[in-house]
C-alpha positions as CSV (number, residue, x, y, z in Angstrom):
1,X,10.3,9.4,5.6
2,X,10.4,6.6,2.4
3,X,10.6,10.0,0.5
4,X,13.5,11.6,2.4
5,X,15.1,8.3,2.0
6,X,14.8,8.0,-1.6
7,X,16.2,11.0,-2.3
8,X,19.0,10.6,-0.4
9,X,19.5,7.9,-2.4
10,X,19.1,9.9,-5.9
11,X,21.7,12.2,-4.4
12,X,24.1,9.7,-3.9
13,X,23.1,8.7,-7.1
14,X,24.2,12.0,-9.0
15,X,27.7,12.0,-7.3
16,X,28.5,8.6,-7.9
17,X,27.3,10.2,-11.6
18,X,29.8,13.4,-11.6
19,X,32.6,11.1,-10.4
20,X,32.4,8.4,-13.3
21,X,31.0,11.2,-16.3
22,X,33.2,12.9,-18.3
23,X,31.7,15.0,-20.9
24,X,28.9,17.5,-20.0
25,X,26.1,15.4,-22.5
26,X,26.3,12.1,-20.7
27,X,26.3,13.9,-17.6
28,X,22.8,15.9,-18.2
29,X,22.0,12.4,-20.2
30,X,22.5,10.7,-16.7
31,X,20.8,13.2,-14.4
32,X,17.8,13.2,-16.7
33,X,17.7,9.4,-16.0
34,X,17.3,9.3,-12.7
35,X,15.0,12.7,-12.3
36,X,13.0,9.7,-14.3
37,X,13.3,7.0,-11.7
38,X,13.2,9.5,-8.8
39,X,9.8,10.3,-10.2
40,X,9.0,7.0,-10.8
41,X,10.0,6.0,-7.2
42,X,7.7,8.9,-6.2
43,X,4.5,7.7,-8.0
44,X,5.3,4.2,-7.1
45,X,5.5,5.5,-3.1
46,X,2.0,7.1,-3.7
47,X,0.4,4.4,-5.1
48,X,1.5,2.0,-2.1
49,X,0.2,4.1,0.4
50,X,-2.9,4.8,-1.5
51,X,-3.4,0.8,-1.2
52,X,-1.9,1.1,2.6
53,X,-4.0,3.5,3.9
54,X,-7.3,1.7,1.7
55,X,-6.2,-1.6,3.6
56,X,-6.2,-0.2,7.1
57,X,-9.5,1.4,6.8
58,X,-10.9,-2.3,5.7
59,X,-9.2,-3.7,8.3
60,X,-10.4,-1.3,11.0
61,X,-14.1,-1.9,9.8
62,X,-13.8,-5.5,10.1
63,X,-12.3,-4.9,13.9
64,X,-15.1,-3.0,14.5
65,X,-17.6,-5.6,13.4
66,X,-15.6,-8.3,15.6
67,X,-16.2,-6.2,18.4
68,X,-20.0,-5.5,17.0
69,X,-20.3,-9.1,16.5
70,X,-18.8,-10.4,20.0
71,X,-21.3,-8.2,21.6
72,X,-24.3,-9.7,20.1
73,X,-26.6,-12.4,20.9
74,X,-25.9,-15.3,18.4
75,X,-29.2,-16.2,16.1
76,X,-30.7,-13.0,16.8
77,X,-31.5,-10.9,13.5
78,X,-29.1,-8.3,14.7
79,X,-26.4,-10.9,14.7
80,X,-27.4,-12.5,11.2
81,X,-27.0,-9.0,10.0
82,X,-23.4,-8.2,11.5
83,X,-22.2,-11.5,10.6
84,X,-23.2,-10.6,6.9
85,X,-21.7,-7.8,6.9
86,X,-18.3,-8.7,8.0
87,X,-18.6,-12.0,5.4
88,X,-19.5,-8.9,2.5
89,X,-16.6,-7.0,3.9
90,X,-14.1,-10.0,4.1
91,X,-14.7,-10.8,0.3
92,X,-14.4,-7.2,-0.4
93,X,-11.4,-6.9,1.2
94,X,-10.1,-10.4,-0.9
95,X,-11.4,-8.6,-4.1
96,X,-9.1,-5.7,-3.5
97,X,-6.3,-7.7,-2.3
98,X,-6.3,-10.9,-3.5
99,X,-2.8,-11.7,-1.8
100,X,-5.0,-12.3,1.5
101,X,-7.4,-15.3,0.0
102,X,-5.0,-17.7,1.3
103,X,-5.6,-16.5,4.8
104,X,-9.5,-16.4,4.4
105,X,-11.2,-19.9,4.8
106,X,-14.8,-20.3,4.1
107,X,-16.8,-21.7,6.7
């Protein structure tokens, strides 16, 4: 969908282009320029949802520990275990995006 909508918006792009060029050079000059971006935009659309879908399978392990973890006897070895696990996974999951420390506190 992101990449329907940015080339909609590359089209728009190129006739708002034809309309304001007048000679042939700037004209191929400007198309070239945003085939550029467009594939820019593209690599840049990848890359975020390379790091989207890495986030959501982090964040579906930790919900599965929660659940692991809420099932479990507290002090048994089992628990210990889980519980550092998800504390190895939470600071993994900081590592890799640092933009969630603030909402991690250390207990």
């Amino acid at each position: 969908m992101k990449r329907i909508c940015i080339l909609l918006i590359v089209i728009s792009l190129l006739f708002i282009s034809f309309a304001g060029c007048n000679s042939d050079k700037a004209l191929k000059k400007e198309l070239e320029a945003l085939n550029r971006r467009a594939e820019q935009l593209d690599r840049d659309l990848d890359t975020q949802q390379s790091k989207l879908d890495r986030l959501t399978e982090l964040k579906n392990q930790y919900d599965a520990l929660q659940d692991k973890i809420a099932r479990l006897q507290p002090g048994t070895t089992e628990y210990i275990k889980a519980v550092d696990e998800n504390n190895r996974l939470v600071r993994q999951m900081v590592r890799e995006f640092p933009e969630l420390e603030p909402y991690v506190k250390e207990e």
